[in-house]
FIVOKE-522397 format. One line per field, with one value per residue: residue number from 1; residue in three letters; x, y, z of N, C-alpha, C, O, CB in turn. Coordinates in Angstrom, 3 decimals, decimal comma. Atoms other than C-alpha are relative to their C-alpha. Glycine has a CB too. Example, Ala and Ser with C-alpha at 12.3 -4.5 7.8 and 13.67 -1.06 7.14 Angstrom:
2
k	1/2
r	ALA/SER
neast	0,890/-0,820
nnorth	-1,190/-1,190
nup	0,000/-0,060
caeast	12,300/13,670
canorth	-4,500/-1,060
caup	7,800/7,140
ceast	0,900/-0,770
cnorth	1,200/1,090
cup	0,000/0,730
oeast	1,936/-0,261
onorth	1,181/2,198
oup	0,665/0,899
cbeast	-0,992/0,414
cbnorth	0,027/0,462
cbup	1,246/-1,415
***
This chain:
61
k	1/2/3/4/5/6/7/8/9/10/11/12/13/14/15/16/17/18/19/20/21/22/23/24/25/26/27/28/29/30/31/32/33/34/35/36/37/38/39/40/41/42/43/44/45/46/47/48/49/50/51/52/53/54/55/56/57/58/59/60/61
r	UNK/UNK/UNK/UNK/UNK/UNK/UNK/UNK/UNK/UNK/UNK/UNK/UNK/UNK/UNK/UNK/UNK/UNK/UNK/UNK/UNK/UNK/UNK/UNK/UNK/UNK/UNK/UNK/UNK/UNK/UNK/UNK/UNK/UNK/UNK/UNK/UNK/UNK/UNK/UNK/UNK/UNK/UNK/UNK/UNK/UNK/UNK/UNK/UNK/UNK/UNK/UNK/UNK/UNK/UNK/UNK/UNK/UNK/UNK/UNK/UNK
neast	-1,118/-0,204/-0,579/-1,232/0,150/-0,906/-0,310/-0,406/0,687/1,101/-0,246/0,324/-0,811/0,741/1,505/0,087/1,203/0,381/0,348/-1,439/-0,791/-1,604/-0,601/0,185/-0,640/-1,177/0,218/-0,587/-1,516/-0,434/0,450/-0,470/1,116/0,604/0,882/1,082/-0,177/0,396/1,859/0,658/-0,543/0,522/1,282/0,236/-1,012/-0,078/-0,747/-1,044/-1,558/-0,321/0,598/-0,233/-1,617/-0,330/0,166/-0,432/-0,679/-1,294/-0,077/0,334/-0,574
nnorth	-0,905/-0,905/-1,185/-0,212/-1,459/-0,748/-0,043/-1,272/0,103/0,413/0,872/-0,793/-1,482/-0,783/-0,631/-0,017/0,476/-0,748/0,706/0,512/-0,712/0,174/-0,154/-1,642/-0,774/-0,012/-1,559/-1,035/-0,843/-0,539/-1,577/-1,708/-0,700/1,029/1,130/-0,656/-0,280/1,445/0,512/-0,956/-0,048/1,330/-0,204/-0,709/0,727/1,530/0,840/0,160/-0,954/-1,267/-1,040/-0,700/-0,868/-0,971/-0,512/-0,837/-1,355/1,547/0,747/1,166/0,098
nup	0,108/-0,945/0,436/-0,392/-0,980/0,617/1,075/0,074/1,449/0,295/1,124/1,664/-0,325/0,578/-0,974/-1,215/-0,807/-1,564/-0,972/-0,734/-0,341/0,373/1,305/-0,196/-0,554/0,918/1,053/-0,875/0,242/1,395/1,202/-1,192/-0,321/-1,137/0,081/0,391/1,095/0,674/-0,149/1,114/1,307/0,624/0,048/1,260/1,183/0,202/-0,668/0,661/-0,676/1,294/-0,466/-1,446/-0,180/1,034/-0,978/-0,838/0,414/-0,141/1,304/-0,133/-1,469
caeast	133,542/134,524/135,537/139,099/138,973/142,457/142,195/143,964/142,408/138,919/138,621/136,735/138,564/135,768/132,913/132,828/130,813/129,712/128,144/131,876/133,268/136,959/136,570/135,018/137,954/140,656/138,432/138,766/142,437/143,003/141,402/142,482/139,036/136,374/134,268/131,278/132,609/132,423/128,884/128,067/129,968/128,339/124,822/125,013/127,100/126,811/129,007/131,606/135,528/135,794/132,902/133,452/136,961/135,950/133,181/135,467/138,030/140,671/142,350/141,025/143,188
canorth	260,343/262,658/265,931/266,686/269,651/270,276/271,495/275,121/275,466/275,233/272,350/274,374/277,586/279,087/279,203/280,372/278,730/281,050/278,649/277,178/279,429/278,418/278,894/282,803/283,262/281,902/284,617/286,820/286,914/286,070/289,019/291,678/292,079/290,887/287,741/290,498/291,598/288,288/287,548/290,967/290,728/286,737/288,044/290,670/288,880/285,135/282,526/282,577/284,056/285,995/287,915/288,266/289,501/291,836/293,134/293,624/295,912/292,172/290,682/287,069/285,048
caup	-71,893/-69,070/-68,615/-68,151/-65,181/-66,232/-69,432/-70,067/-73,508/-75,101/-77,464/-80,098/-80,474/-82,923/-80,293/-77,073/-74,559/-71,324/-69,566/-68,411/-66,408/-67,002/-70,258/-69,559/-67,691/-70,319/-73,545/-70,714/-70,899/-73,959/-75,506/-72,040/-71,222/-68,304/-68,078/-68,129/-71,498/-73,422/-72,012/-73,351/-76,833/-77,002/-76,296/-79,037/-81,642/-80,922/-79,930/-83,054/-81,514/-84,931/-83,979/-80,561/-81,450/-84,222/-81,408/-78,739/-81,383/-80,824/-83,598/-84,272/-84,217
ceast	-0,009/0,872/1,574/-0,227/1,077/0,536/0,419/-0,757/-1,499/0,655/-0,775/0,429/-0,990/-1,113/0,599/-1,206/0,075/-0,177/1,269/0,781/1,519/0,132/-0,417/1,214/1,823/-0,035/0,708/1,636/0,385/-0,404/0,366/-1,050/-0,545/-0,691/-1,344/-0,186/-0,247/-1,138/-0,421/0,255/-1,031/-1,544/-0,166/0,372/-0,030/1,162/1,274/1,000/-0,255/-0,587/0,414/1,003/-0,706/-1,157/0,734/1,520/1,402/0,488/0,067/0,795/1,752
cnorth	0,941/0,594/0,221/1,651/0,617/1,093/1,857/0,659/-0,506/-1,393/0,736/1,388/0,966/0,501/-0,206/-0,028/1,008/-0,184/-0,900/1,072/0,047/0,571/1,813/0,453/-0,079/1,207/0,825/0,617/-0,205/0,928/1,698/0,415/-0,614/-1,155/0,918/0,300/-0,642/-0,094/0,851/-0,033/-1,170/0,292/1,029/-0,319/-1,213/-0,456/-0,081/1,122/1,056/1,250/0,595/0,602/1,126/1,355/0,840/0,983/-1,177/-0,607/-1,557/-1,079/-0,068
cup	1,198/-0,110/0,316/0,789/-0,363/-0,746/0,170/-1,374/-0,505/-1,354/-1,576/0,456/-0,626/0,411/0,954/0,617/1,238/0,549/1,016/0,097/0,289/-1,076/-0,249/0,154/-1,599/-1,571/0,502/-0,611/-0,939/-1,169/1,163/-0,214/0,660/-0,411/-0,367/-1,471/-1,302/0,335/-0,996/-1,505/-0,256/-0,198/-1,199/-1,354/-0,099/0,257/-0,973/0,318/-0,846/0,382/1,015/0,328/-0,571/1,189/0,965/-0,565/0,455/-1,557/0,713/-1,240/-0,096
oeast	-1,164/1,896/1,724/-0,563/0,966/1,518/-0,215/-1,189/-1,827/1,695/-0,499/0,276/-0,980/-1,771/1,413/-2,241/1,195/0,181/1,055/1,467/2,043/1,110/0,184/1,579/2,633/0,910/1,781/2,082/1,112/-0,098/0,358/-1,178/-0,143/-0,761/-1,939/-1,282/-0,793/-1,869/-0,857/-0,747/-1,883/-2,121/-1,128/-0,121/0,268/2,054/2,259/0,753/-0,611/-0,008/0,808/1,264/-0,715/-0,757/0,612/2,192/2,452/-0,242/0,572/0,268/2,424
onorth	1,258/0,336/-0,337/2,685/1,805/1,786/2,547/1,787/-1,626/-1,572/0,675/1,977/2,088/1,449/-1,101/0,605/1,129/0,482/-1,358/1,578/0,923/1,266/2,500/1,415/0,717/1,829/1,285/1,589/0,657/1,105/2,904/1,379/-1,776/-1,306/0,540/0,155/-0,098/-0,015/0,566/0,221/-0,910/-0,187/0,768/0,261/-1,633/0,370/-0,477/2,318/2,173/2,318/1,758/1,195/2,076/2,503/2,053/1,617/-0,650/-0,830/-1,970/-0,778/-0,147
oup	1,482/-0,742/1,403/0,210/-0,666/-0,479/0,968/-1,137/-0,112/-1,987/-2,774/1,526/-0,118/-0,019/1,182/0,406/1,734/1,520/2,138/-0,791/0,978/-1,353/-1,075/-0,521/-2,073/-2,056/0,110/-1,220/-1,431/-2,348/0,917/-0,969/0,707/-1,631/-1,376/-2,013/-2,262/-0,652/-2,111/-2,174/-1,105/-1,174/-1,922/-2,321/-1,218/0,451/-0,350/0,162/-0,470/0,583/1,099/1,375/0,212/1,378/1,136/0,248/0,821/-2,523/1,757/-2,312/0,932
cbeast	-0,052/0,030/-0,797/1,103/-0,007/0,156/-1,217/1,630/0,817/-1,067/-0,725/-1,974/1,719/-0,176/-1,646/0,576/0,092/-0,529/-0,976/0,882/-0,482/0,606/-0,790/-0,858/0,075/0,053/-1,470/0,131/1,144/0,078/-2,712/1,335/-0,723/-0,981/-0,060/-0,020/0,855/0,709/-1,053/0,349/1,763/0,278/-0,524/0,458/1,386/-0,300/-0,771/-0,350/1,909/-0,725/-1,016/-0,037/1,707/-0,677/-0,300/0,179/-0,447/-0,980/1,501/-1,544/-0,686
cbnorth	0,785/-0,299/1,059/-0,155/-0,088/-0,368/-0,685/0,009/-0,847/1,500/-1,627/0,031/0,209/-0,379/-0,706/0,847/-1,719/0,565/-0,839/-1,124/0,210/-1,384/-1,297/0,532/-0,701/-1,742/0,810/-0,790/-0,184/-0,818/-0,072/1,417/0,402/0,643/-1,013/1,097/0,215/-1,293/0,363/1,303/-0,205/-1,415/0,451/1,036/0,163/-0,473/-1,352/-0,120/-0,696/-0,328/-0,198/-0,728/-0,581/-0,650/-0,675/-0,939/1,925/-1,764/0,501/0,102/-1,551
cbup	-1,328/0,985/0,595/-1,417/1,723/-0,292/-1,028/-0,017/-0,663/-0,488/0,502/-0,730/-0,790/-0,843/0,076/0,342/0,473/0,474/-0,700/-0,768/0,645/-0,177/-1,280/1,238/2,031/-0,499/-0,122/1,603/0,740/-0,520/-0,531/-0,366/-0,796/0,876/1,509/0,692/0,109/0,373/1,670/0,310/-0,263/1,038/1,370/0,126/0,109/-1,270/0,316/-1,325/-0,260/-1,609/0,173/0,972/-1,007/-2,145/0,335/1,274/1,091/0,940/-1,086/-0,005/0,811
***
């Protein structure tokens, strides 16, 4: 299987991965906050959106 570079969208919407920096940048804007911000929210809270919304004060979803 190979990756589609394309893609605008994560394929799982309920975790965010950090290690793909596309997909930093798409949290990023879809919550109006930095790529730094998400690392920090994921490292204190873990990888599930919900959290990482209810963290960064975002409604999820």
């Amino acid at each position: 299987m190979t990756d589609n570079l394309n893609r605008r969208e994560p394929e799982d919407k309920f975790k965010i991965n950090v290690h793909e920096d596309w997909e930093l940048d798409y949290w990023a804007r879809k919550f109006g906050v930095t790529k730094e911000q998400i690392k920090d929210a994921v490292r204190r809270v873990g990888v599930q959106t919900k959290d990482v919304a209810k963290h960064l004060g975002k409604t999820w979803p």
